[in-house]
VOPA-248455 format. One record per residue: residue in one letter; x, y, z of N, C-alpha, C in turn. Coordinates in steps of 0.05 Angstrom, whole numbers, plus 5000, padded with zeros to 4 digits. Each point is the difference from the previous one (the first is absolute). Layout:
<pts>
AXYZXYZXYZ;...
</pts>
This chain:
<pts>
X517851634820500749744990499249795021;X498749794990498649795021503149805004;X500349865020501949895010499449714993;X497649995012498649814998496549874995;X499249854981498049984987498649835017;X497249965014499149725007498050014992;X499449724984496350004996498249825019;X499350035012498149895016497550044994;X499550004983497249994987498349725012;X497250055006498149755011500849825030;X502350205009499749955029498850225020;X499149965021497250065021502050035030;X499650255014501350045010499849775028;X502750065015502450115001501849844986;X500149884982501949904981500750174985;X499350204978501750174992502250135014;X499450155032501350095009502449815009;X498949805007502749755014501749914983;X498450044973502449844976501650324994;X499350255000501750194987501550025027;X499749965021502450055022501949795001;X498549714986502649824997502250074983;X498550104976500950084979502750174997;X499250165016502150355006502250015025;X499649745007502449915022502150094987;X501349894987502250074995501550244976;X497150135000500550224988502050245016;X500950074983501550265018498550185008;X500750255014497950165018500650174975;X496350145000499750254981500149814976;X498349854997499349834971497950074997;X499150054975497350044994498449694982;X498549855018497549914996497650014987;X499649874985497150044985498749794999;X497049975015498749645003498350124983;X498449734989497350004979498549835017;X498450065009497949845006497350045001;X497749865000497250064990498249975028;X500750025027498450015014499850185013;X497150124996499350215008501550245031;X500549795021500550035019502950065004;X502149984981502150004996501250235000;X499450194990500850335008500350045032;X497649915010500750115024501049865024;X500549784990502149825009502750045008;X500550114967502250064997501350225006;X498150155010500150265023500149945011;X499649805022500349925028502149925004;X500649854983502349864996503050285000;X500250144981501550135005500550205013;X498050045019499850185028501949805014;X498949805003501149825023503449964996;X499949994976502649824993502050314996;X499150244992501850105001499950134967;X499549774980500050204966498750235001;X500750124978499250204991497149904977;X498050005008497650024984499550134975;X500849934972500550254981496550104986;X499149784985496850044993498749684998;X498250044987497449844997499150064982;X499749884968499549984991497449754981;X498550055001497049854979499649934970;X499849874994500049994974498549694980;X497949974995497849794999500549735020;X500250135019499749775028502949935001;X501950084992503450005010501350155021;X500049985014501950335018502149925002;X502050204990502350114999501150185024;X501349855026500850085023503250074995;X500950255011501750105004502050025024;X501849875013501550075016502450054999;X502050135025502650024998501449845024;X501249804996501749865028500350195016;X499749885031500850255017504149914999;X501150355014502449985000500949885023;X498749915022501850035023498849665007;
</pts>
């Protein structure tokens, strides 16, 4: 079950990533995340991103120039 929805569609990184970490502040730990966004670069962003930060990276998903990113808030 997604916790939370974000579309970020037609933003160019690092704005996806900066707006879904604004976003999930005040999410509780162990929320599950789902961004939409169309820039290419954004998968692995959002890998970086949750190495660093701590989430759990769930998938990556494609779908006629949409990707469907997966995370889980970190708990700690």
């Amino acid at each position: 079950m997604t916790d939370t929805k974000l579309d970020l569609k037609g933003l160019l990184c690092p704005l996806p990533v900066l707006r879904a970490n604004k976003a999930i502040r005040n999410l509780a730990p162990g929320a599950h995340v789902e961004v939409l966004v169309t820039d290419p670069q954004a998968p692995k962003d959002f890998q970086a991103f949750c190495e660093t930060a701590g989430h759990e990276f769930i998938e990556s998903n494609e779908q006629d120039g949409t990707y469907t990113i997966s995370f889980r808030k970190a708990t700690e």
